[in-house]
N, C-alpha and C positions, 0 to 999 in steps of 0.2 A: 480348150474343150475339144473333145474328140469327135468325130464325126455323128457317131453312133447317140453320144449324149442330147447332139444338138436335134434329133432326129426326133430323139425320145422328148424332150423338152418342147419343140416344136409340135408333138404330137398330144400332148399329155394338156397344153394349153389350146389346143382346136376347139373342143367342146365349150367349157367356159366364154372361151371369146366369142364363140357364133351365136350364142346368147346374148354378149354385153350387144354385140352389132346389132343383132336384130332388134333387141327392145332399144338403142339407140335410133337405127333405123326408122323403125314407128314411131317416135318423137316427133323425129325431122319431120315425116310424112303431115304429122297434125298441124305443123308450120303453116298461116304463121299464127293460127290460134296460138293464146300461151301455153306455155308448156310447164304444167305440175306435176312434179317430184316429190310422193307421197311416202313417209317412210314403209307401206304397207306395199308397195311395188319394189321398193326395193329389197325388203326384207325375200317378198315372192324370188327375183332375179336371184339373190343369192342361194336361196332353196334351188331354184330351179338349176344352178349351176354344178352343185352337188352328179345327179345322175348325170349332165354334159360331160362331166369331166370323165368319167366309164365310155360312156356310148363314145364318143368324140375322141378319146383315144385307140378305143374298138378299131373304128374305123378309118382314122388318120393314119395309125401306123404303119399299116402297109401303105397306103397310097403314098406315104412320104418317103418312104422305105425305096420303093420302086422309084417314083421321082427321083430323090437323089443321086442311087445308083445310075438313073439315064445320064441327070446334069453331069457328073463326075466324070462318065462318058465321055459324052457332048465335048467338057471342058479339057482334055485331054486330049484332045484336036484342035477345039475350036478356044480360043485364049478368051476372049469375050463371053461365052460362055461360063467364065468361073465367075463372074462379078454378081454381089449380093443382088441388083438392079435385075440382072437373068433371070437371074432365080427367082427372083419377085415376079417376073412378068410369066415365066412360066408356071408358076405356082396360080398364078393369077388369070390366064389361060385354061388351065384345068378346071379352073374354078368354072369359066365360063362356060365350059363345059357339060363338066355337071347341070350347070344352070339349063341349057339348053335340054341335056337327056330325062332331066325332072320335070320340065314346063315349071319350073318356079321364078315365080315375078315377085317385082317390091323388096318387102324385107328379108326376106328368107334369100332371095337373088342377090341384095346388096352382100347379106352377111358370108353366104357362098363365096364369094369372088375375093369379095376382103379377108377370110380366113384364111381361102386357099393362099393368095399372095404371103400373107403373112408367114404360114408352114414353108413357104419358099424359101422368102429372105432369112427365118429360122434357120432352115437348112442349113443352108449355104456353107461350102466349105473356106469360103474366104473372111479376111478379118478385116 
């Protein structure tokens, strides 16, 4: 797969997933009351998934875009830098980032940091 595909594919699943995380997220949080899985929360997550996958590529695709291009950098000197694990932590980094320039706590912080990682190890130009 080419760099560019992985970019776009990494980008195109951001939105989606920072939904699954967040309504997972808010699960965990209700822990350790139990936790019910209504088919009417789900059917919602799926609707809601729909506009994610716009918005969430809107906005991934440069940030991933730019990312990459650094890592590919980075990796091009620095040999440790090419490994999926880099790229996860940087990706994950950013994330933390974001977290920080938003004020966003809890769910929305967990799904931030675990999406961005994930756009990372997507990235990645290694196999």
């Amino acid at each position: 797969m080419s760099q560019n595909a992985r970019i776009g594919l990494a980008s195109v699943a951001a939105g989606p997933l920072f939904v699954l995380l967040a309504a997972l997220a808010d699960l965990y949080m209700r822990l350790p009351a139990p936790v019910v899985v209504d088919p009417r929360s789900v059917q919602l997550l799926l609707f809601l998934s729909v506009p994610a996958l716009l918005v969430g590529t809107f906005v991934a695709l440069p940030i991933n875009t730019i990312g990459a291009a650094a890592m590919l950098a980075l990796g091009s000197v620095f040999a440790p830098a090419r490994t999926r694990t880099a790229w996860a932590l940087a990706g994950a980094a950013l994330g933390g980032v974001a977290v920080w320039l938003f004020e966003a706590e809890g769910q929305i912080g967990f799904a931030l940091v675990a999406t961005s990682a994930f756009c990372g190890w997507g990235c990645s130009a290694s196999d």
